[in-house]
N, C-alpha and C positions, 0 to 999 in steps of 0.2 A: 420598393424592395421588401423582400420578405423577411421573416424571423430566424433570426442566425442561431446555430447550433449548433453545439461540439459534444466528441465524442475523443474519451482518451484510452488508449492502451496501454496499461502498463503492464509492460511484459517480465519487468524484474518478481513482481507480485501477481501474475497471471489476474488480472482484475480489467476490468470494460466499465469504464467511467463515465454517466452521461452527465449532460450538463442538465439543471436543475428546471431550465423551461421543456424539457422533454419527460412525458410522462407514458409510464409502461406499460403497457398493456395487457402481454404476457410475455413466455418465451418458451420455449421449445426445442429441445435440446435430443438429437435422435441419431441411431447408427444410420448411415451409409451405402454402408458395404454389407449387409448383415451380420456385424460380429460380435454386437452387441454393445459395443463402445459406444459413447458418447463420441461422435464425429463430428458434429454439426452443430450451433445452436443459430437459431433466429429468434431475436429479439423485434418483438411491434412496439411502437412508440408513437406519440402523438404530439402534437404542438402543445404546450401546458402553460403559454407564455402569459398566459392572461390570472392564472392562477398559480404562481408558484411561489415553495421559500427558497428563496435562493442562498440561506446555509443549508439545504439540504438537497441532496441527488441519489440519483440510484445509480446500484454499481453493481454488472453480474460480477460475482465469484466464480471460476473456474473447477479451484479443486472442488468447491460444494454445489454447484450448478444450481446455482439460485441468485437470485437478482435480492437483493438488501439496501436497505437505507442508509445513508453514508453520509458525513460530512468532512468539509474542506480541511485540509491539515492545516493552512495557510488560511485563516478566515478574511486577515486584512487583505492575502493578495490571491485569490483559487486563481487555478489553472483556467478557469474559463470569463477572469477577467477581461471586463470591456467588451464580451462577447454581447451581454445581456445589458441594457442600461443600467444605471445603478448599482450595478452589482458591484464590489471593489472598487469603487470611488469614494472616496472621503472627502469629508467637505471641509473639517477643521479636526486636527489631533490631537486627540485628549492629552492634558500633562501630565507627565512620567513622573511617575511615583518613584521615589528610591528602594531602591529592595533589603528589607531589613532584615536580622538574623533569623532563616527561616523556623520555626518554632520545632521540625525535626529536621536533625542534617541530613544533605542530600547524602543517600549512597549510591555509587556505581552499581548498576543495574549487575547481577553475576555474569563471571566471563563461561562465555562455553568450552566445555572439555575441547582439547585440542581432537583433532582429524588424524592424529598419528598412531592409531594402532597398528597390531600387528596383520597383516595381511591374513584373512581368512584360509581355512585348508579349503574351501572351497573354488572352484576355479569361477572367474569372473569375465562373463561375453563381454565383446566390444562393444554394444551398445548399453550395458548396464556401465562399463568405464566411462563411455562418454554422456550419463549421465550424473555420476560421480564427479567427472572432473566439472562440470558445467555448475553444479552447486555447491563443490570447491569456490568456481569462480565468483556465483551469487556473497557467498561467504566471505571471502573477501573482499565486494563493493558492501557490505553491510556493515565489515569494521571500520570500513572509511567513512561511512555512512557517520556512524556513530562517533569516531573522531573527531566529524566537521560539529555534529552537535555539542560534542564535551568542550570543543577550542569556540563555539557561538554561544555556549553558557556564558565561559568563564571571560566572555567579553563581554556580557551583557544584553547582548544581539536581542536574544529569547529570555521568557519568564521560564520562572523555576517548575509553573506549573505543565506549561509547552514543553519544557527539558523533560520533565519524567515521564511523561505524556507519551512521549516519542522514543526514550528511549528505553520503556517498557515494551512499547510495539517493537521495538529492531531488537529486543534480548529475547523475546517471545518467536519472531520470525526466524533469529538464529540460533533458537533451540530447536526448531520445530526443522531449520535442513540440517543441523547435526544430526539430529534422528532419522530419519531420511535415508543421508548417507552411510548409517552405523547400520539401518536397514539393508540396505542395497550391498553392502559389503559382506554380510553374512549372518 
């Protein structure tokens, strides 16, 4: 049997995640239709199983249409566990340190300005609405997002470092569709 590989899509984050024994080649990202969009991309990739680190994979980006180096948010358990030998398998786990008074207190990451303004003079097409509501919705799984983090702090789940870690990136991503949508609205 041959060398198993995965490829993930996450379409919340518009991102194409490959697994770490897959190594890139190039890629190529081209209109279609001639309208000058970016329509298409093909990515080349090769077997890398003999040579790879497996805390590290390449991931296209979307909105920047480039392939970048990335690593697992989950290091103890990536998404392409068991795929790869070795990879996310432990063999003995380390003793848990108690977490002591962090040397700066944690703050909550800021909240983003609400979505509630006032509706533009300007009149709004149905597909610019349905992409407003759509990253309404993203905005909404992002406070939940973040709730599951604040309620897996404050039990212990995750370090303090993994907490601001992540909840830097989800204040960062939900500043970036507040602006978006305050674009798209007028």
């Amino acid at each position: 049997m041959g060398n198993k590989f995965a490829i993930k899509i996450d379409w919340f984050n518009l991102r194409v995640e490959l697994s770490p024994n897959l190594k890139v080649l190039k890629h190529n990202s081209q209109s279609i239709t001639g309208s000058g969009d970016v329509e298409e991309t093909v990515i080349q990739v090769e077997d890398n199983s003999n040579n790879y680190n497996p805390n590290e994979y390449r991931t296209y980006v979307f909105a920047d249409d480039r392939i970048i180096a990335d690593e697992p948010w989950e290091p103890d358990s990536p998404w392409f566990q068991g795929l790869i030998s070795g990879v996310g398998s432990k063999v003995e786990e380390a003793p848990s340190i108690p977490m002591t008074t962090p040397a700066k207190p944690v703050t909550p990451a800021p909240k983003p300005q609400p979505v509630t303004q006032a509706v533009p003079k300007k009149e709004i097409d149905e597909q610019t609405l349905a992409q407003i509501n759509k990253l309404e919705q993203q905005l909404g799984s992002l406070k939940k997002m973040v709730a599951t983090l604040d309620d897996n702090f404050s039990k212990d789940a995750i370090t303090q470092e993994q907490y601001l870690q992540k909840k830097d990136f989800l204040a960062k991503k939900m500043g970036e569709i507040v602006g978006v949508i305050e674009q798209l609205k007028g």
